[in-house]
LUMLUM-196018 format. One record per residue (C-alpha): residue in one letter; x, y, z. Coordinates in Angstrom, 2 decimals, decimal comma. Example, Ala and Ser with C-alpha at 12.3 -4.5 7.8 and 13.67 -1.06 7.14 Angstrom:
[site a [12,30 -4,50 7,80]],
[site s [13,67 -1,06 7,14]],
***
This chain:
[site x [0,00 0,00 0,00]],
[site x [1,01 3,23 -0,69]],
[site x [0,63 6,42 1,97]],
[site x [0,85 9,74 1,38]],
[site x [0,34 12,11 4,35]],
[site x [-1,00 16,07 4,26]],
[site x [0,39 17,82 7,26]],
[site x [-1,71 20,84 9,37]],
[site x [-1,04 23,23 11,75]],
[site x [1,47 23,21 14,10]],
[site x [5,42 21,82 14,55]],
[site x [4,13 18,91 16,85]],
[site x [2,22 17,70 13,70]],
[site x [4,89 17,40 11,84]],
[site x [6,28 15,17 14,47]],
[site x [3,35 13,51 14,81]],
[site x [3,37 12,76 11,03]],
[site x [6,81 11,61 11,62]],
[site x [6,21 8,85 13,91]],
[site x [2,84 7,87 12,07]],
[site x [5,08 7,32 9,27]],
[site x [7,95 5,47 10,56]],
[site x [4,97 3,18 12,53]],
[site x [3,35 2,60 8,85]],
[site x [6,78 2,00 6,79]],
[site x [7,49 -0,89 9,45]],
[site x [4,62 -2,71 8,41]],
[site x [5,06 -2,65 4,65]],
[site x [3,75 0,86 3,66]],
[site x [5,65 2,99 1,15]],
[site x [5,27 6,69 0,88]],
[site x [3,15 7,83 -2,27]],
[site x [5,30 11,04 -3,97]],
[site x [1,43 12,24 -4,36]],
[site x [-1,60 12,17 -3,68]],
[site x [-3,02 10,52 -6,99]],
[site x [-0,81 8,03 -6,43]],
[site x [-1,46 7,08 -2,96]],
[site x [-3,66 3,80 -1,83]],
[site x [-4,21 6,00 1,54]],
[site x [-4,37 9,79 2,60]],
[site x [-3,54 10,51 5,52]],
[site x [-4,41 14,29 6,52]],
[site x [-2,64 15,00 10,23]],
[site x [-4,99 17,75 11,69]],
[site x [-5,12 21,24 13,81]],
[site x [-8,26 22,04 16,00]],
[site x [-6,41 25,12 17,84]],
[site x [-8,52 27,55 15,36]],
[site x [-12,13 27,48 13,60]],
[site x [-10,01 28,22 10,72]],
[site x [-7,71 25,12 10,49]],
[site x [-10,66 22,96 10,76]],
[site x [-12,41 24,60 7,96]],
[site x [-9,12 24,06 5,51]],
[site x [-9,79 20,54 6,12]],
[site x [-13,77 20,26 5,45]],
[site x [-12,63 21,68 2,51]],
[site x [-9,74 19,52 1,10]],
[site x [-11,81 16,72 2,42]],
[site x [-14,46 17,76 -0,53]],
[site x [-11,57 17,70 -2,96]],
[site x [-10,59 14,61 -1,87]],
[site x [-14,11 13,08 -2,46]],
[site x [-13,83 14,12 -6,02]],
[site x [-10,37 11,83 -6,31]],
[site x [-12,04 8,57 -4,63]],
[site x [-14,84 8,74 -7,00]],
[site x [-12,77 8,86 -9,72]],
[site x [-10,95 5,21 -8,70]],
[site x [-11,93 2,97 -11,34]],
[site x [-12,80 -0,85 -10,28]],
[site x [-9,91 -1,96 -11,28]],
[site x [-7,70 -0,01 -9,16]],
[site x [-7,44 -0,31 -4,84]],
[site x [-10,41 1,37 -3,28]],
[site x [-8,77 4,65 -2,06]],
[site x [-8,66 5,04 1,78]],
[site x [-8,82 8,48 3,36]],
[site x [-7,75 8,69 7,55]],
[site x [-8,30 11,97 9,86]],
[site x [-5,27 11,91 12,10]],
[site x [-4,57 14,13 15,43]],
[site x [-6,42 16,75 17,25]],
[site x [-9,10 17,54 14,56]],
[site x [-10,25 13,62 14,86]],
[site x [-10,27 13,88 18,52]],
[site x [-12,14 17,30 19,22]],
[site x [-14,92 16,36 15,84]],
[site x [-15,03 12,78 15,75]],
[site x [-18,80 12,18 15,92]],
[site x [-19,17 15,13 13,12]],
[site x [-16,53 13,48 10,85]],
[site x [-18,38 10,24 10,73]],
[site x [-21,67 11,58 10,08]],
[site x [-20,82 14,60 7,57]],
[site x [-18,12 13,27 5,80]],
[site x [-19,22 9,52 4,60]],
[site x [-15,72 9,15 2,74]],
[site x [-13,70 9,43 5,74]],
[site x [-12,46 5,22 6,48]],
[site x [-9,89 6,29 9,32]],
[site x [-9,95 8,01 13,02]],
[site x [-6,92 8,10 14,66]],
[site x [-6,72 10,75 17,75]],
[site x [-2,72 12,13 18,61]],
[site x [-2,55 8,72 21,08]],
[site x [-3,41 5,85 18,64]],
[site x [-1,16 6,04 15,98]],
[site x [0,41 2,60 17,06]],
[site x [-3,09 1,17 16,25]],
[site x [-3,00 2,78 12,76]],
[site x [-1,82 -0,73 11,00]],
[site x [-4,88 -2,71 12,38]],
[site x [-7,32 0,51 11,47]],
[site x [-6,03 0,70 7,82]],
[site x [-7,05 -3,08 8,03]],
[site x [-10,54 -2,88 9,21]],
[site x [-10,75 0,18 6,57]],
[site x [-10,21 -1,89 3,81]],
[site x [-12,74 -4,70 4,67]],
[site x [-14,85 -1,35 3,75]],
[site x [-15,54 -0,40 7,63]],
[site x [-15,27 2,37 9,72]],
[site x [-12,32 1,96 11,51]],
[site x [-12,08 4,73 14,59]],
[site x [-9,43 5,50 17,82]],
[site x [-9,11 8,53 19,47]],
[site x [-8,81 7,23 22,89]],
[site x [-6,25 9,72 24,92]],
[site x [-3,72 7,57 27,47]],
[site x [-2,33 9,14 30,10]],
[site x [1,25 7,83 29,40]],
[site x [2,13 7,33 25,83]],
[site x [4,50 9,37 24,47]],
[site x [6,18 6,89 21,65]],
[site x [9,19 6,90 23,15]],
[site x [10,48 3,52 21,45]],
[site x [9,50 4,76 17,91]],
[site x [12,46 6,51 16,27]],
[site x [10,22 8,85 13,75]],
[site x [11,28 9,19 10,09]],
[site x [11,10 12,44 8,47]],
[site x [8,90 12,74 5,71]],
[site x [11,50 14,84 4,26]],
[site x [15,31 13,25 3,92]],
[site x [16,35 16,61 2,89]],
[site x [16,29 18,71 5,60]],
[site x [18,82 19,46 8,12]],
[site x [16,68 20,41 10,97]],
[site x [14,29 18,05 13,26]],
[site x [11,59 18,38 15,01]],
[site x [11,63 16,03 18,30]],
[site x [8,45 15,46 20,27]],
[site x [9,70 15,60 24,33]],
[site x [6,68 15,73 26,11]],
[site x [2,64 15,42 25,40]],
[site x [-0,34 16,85 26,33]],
[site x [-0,86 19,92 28,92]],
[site x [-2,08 20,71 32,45]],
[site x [-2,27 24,44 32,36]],
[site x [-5,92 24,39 31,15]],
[site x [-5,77 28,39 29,98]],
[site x [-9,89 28,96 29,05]],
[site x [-9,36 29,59 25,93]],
[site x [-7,44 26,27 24,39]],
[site x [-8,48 23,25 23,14]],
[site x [-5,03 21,26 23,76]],
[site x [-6,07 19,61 26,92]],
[site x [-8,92 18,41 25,46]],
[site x [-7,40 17,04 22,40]],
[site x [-4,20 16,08 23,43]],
[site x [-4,80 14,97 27,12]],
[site x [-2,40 15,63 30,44]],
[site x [1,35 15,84 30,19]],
[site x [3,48 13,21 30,16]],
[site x [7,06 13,16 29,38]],
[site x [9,44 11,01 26,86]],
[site x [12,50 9,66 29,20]],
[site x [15,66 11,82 28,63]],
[site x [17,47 8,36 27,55]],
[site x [14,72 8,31 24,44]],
[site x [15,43 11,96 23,36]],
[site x [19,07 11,42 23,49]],
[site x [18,93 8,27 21,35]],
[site x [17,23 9,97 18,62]],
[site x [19,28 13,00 18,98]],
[site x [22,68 10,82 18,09]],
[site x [20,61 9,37 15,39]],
[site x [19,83 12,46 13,91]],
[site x [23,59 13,51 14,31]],
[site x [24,94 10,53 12,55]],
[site x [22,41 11,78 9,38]],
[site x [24,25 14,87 8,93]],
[site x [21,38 17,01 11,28]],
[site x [22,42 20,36 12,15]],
[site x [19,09 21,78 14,25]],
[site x [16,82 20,46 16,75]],
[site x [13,69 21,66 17,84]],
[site x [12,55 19,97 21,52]],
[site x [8,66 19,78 20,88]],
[site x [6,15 20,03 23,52]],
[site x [2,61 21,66 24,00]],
[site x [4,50 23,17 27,36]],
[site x [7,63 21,94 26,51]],
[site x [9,27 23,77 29,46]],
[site x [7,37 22,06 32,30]],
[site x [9,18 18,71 31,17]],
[site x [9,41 16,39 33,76]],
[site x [10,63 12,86 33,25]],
[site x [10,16 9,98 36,42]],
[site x [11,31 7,38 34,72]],
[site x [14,57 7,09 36,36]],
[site x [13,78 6,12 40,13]],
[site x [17,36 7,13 41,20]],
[site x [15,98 10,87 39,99]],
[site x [13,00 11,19 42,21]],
[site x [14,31 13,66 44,13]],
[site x [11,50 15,44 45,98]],
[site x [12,57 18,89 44,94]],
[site x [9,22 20,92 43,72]],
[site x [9,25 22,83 40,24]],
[site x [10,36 26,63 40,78]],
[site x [7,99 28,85 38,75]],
[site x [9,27 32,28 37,25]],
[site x [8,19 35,32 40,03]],
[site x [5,27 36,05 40,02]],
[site x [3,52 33,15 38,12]],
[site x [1,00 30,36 39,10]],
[site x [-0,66 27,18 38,50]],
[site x [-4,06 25,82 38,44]],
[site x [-2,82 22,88 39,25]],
[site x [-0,72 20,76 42,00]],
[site x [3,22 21,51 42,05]],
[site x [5,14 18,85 40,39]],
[site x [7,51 16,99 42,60]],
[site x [10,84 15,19 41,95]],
[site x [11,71 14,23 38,34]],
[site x [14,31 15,67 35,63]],
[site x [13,25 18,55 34,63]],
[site x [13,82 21,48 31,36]],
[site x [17,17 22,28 32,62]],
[site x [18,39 18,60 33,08]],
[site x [17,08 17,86 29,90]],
[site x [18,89 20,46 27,98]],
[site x [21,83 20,20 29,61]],
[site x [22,21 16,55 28,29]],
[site x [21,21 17,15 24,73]],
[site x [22,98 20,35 24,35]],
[site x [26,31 17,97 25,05]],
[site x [25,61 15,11 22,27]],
[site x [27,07 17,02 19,37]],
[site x [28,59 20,52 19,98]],
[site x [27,94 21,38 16,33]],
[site x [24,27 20,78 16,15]],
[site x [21,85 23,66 16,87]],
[site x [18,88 23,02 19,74]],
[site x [15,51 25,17 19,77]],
[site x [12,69 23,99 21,99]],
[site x [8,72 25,26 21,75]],
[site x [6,05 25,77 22,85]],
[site x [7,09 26,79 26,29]],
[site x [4,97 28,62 29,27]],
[site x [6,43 31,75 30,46]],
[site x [6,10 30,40 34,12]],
[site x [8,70 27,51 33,56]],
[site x [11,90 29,85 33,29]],
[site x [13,77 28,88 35,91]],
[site x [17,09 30,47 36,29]],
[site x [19,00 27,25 35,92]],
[site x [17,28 27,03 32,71]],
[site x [18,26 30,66 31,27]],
[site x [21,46 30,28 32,78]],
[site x [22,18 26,89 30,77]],
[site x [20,77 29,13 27,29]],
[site x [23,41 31,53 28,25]],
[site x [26,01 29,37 28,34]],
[site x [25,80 26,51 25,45]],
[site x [26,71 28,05 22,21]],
[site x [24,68 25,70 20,50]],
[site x [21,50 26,07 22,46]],
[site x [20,21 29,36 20,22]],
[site x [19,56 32,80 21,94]],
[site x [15,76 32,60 21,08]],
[site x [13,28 32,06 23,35]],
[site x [9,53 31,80 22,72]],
[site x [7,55 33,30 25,37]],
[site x [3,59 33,71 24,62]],
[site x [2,15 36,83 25,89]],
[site x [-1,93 36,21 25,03]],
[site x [-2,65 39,34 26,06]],
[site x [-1,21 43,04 27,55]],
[site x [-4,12 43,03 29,52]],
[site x [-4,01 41,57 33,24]],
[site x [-7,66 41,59 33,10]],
[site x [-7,91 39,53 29,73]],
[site x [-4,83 37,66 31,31]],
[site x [-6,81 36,80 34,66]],
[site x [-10,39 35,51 31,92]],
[site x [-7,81 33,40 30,35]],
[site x [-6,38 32,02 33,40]],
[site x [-2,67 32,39 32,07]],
[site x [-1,39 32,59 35,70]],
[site x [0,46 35,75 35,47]],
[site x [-0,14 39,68 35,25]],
[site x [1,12 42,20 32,44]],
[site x [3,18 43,16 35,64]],
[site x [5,27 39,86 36,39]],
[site x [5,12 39,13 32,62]],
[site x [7,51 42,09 31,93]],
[site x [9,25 41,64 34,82]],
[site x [10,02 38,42 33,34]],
[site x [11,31 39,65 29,77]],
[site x [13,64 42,05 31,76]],
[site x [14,84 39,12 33,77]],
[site x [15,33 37,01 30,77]],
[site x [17,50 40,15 29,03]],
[site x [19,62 40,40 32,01]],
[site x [20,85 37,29 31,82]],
[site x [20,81 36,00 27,88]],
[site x [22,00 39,95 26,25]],
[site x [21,04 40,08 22,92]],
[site x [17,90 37,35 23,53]],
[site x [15,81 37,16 20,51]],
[site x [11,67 36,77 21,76]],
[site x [9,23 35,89 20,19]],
[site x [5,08 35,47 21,00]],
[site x [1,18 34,76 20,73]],
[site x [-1,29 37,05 20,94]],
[site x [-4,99 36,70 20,16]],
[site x [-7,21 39,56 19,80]],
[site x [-10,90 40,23 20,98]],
[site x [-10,67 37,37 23,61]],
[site x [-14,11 37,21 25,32]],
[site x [-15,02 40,22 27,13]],
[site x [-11,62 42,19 25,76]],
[site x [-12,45 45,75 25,91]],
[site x [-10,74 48,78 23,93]],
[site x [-8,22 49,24 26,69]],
[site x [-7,56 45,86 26,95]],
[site x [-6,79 46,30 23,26]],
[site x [-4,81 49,13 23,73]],
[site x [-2,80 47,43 26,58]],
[site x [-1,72 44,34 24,23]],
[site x [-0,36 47,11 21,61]],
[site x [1,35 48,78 24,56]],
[site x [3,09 45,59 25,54]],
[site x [3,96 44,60 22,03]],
[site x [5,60 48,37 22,18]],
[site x [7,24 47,86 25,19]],
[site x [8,71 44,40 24,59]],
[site x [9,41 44,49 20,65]],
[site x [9,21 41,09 19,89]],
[site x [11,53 39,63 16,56]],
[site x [8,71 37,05 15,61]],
[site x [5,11 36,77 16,18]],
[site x [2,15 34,93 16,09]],
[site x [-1,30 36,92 16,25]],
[site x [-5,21 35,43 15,82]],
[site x [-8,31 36,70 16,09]],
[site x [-10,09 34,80 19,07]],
[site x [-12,40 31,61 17,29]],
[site x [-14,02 29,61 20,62]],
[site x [-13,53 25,75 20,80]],
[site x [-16,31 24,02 22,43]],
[site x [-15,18 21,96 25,51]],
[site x [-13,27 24,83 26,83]],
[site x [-13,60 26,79 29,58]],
[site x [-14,04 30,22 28,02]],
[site x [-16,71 28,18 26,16]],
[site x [-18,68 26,97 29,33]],
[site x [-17,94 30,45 31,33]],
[site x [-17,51 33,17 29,20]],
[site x [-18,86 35,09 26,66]],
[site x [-17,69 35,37 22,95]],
[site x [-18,87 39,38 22,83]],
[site x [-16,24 41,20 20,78]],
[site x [-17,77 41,45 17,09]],
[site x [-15,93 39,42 14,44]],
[site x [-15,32 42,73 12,51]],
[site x [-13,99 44,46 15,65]],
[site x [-11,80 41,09 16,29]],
[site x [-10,28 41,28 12,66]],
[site x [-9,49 45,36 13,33]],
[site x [-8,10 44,84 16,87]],
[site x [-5,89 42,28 15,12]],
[site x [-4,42 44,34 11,77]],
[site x [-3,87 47,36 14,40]],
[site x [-1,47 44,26 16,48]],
[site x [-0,42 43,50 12,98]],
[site x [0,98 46,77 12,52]],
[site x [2,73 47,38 15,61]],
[site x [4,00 44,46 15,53]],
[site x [5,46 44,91 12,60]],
[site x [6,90 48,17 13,23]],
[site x [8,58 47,10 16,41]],
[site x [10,25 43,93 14,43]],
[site x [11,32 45,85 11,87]],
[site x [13,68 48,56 14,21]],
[site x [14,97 45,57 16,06]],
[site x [15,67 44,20 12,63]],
[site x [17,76 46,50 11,14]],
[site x [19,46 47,26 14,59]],
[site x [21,65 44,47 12,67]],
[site x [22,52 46,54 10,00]],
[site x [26,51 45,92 10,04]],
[site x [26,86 42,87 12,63]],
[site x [27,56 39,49 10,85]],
[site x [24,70 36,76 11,84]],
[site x [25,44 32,81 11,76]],
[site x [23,40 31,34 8,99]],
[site x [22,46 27,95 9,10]],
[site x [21,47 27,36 5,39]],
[site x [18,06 25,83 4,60]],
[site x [17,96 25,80 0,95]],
[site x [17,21 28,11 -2,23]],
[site x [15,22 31,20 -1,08]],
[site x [11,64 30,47 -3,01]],
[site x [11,54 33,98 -4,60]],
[site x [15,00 33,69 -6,38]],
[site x [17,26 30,60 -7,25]],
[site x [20,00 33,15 -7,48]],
[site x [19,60 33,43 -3,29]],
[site x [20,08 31,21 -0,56]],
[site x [18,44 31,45 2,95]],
[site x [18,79 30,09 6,32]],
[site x [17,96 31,03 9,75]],
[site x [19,67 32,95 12,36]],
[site x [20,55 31,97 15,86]],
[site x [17,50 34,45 16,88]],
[site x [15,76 32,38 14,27]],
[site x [14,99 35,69 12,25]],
[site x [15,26 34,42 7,63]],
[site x [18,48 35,75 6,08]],
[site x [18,44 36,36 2,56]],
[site x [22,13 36,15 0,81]],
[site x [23,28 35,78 -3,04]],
[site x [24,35 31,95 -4,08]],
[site x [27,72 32,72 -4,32]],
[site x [30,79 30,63 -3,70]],
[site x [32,46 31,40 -0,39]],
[site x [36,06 31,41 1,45]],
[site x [36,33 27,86 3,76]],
[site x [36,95 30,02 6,88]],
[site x [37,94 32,91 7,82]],
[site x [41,13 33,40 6,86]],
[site x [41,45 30,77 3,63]],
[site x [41,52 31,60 0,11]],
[site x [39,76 28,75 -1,31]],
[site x [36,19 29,07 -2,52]],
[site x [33,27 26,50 -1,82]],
[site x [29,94 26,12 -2,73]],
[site x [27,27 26,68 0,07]],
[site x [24,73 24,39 0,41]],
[site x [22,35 22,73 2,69]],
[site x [23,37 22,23 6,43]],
[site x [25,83 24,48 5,92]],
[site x [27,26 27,33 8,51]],
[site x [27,74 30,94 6,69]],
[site x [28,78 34,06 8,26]],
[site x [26,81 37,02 6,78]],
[site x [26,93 40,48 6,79]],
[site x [23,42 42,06 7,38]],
[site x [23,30 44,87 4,56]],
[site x [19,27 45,31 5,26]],
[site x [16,30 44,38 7,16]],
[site x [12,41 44,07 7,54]],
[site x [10,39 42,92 9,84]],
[site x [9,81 39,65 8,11]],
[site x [13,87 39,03 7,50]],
[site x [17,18 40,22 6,92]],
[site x [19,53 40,16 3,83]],
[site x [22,84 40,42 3,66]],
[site x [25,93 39,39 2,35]],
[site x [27,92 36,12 3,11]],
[site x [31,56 36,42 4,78]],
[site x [32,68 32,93 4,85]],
[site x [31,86 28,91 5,96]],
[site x [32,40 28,73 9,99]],
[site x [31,12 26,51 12,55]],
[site x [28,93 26,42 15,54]],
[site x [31,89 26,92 18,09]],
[site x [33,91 28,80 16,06]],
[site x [31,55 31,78 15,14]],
[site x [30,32 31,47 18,95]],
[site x [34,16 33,06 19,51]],
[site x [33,25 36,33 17,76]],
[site x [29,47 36,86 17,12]],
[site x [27,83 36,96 20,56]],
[site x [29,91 40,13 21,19]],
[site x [28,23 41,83 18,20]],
[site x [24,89 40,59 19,49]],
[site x [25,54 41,89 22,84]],
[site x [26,19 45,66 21,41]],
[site x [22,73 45,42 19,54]],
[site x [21,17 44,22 22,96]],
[site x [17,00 45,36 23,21]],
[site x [16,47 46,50 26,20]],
[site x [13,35 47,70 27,83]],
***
């Protein structure tokens, strides 16, 4: 049989496609190069947004267009809902959409073999039970795409926080976390393919806590950022974040770690303190906002005021100079008011954030906010409220931006930029796009020899201009990891944002 998969939404489901994948290939599967030539379709899912689920009611009419069109002759075509989107709709799938053969929720894709089997003895064939413990730790995922030199790698599952406005505990169930030993297995792995960038993967990936080393239950509780809270009890004993990076940061010295989606109360100062020093661990740290408003902040139950959060950012500067952030925001949350509004464009001021992610508020059933609260705030005045955080936004990235005017960035190369063959691009260590000519450059710093650059490779570049989308610039030379760490941090440092 041949599989083709159709990834949604967000980094975990390309994970999640990942280890769907490499649980399919071990039982005879082959990947389809498309979708017309696939036996299955497998179409991994996003609930977090009205939005994402209408993209797929709508490719899922396409797709009935391409299974009528199967002549006798030829396997009956199988189509399969996969993650949160199964999960959250699964009732709705099976009546509305009659061509749909497959449910698998984020938890069952070990069962996905035997469903594709019942599927094709033309019956429904449905799991989206949620466990409280799987986290695949014994399946090494394969990426969909050999290509790349960058990973994601799934660390922990599922969430506690319960903020009222998300779906994730709902579709995704409690935490649970993938032992250290797993991670660092497929880490090496990934190393010996020629890897150079890992992203650690969690719904609160920063609240990682793994038990499953009894000589590691210490009873030491988790130490929340000042000024944060929980809804729910204090985790005890267990290696935490900072353990965790600390052992994958020392694997290979070369390769470049990330981590998302963390929670702005799980910022220990071990854990900044570890970013700080590990030259491979990048200077980037995602920390999702919601809101400017400690009002809006309190309806979500985020656990924090504006107060503590900017505390926070200034804590996080102090220690990590030159820190690239990055955020969420979603405007017109229930009951937001204009000066709520204004608030979250006051923050975004305030903080000037290098990347960010900003939605209008959709409700999910199931949530609290859906239960408790009221959806009042007009879609038209949700859609304005977000172009005016658009804007700012925008304006704030692009003066950090071209702050970097003159300093030379480390590039990690991704490929040919998509608007020009003639360019490259990559991503720098505040994981900001860098444009650059394809040019042949000098092997290091002080050689005369030329090289090609390609993918995977390290470049020095010199920023020449910025917006708030990238930078461009012009490349200096091949380097590595540990040997641009020598000389760039100081030009980071004197281009420090400050509050």
């Amino acid at each position: 049989r041949r599989v083709f998969f159709e990834t949604y939404g967000c980094q975990m489901n390309v994970n999640d496609t990942e280890i769907a994948w490499s649980i399919l290939q071990k039982n005879g599967y082959v990947k389809a190069s498309s979708c017309t030539e696939a036996d299955v379709i497998l179409l991994v899912t996003c609930s977090i947004r009205e939005k994402a689920e209408q993209t797929i009611w709508n490719r899922l009419k396409q797709l009935a267009s391409l299974k009528s069109k199967r002549t006798k002759s030829q396997v009956p075509l199988k189509i399969g809902i996969l993650g949160c989107m199964a999960e959250r709709l699964k009732e709705e799938i099976l009546e509305k959409e009659k061509l749909v053969d497959v449910l698998a929720g984020p938890d069952s894709y070990r069962d996905l073999p035997r469903l594709l089997t019942v599927a094709e003895a033309g019956q429904k064939a449905v799991n989206v039970l949620l466990s409280l413990d799987e986290t695949y730790a014994d399946v090494m995922p394969v990426q969909v795409n050999s290509e790349t030199k960058s990973a994601f790698i799934s660390v922990m599952r599922g969430c506690n926080n319960m903020c009222s406005y998300c779906i994730v505990p709902f579709t995704r169930g409690r935490e649970r976390s993938r032992p250290i030993s797993s991670i660092a297995q497929e880490i090496r792995m990934l190393s010996d393919q020629g890897v150079k960038e890992v992203t650690l993967l969690g719904q609160n990936v920063n609240s990682y806590c793994d038990t499953s080393e009894v000589s590691f239950h210490m009873k030491e509780p988790t130490h929340l950022s000042h000024g944060f809270s929980t809804i729910y009890r204090n985790k005890i004993g267990g290696l935490r974040f900072a353990d965790l990076l600390d052992r994958v940061s020392r694997i290979d010295s070369e390769m470049r770690i990330r981590f998302t989606s963390p929670h702005p109360k799980d910022f220990p100062d071990e854990v900044l303190q570890l970013i700080q020093e590990r030259a491979n661990i990048c200077k980037q740290i995602h920390l999702p906002a919601q809101s400017g408003s400690t009002v809006v902040l309190k309806a979500m139950r985020r656990g924090y005021t504006r107060e503590a959060y900017l505390e926070l950012v200034s804590h996080i500067r102090r220690i990590i100079p030159g820190v690239s952030l990055s955020s969420d925001f979603i405007a017109g949350f229930c009951e937001e008011t204009e000066d709520d509004h204004l608030q979250t464009i006051s923050l975004l001021r305030q903080v000037r954030y290098n990347v960010g992610y900003l939605f209008a508020y959709s409700m999910r059933k199931k949530t609290h906010s859906y239960h408790r609260l009221q959806d009042s705030v007009p879609a038209i005045v949700k859609q304005r409220r977000l172009e005016e955080l658009i804007t700012v936004f925008r304006e704030e990235a692009a003066k950090l931006n071209s702050e970097l005017i003159g300093t030379e960035q480390l590039v990690l190369v991704e490929g040919t930029s998509k608007r020009s063959k003639m360019e490259l691009c990559g991503r720098s260590d505040g994981n900001v796009k860098v444009i650059f000519p394809n040019v042949e450059v000098p092997h290091d710093w002080s050689s005369g020899m030329l090289a090609p650059v390609k993918s995977g490779d390290y470049i020095t570049v010199q920023i020449t201009s910025a917006s708030s989308q990238s930078l461009k610039g012009t490349p200096i030379c091949h380097t590595t990891l540990n040997g641009s760490a020598k000389v760039i941090p100081k030009q980071l440092q004197a281009v420090s944002s400050g509050q």
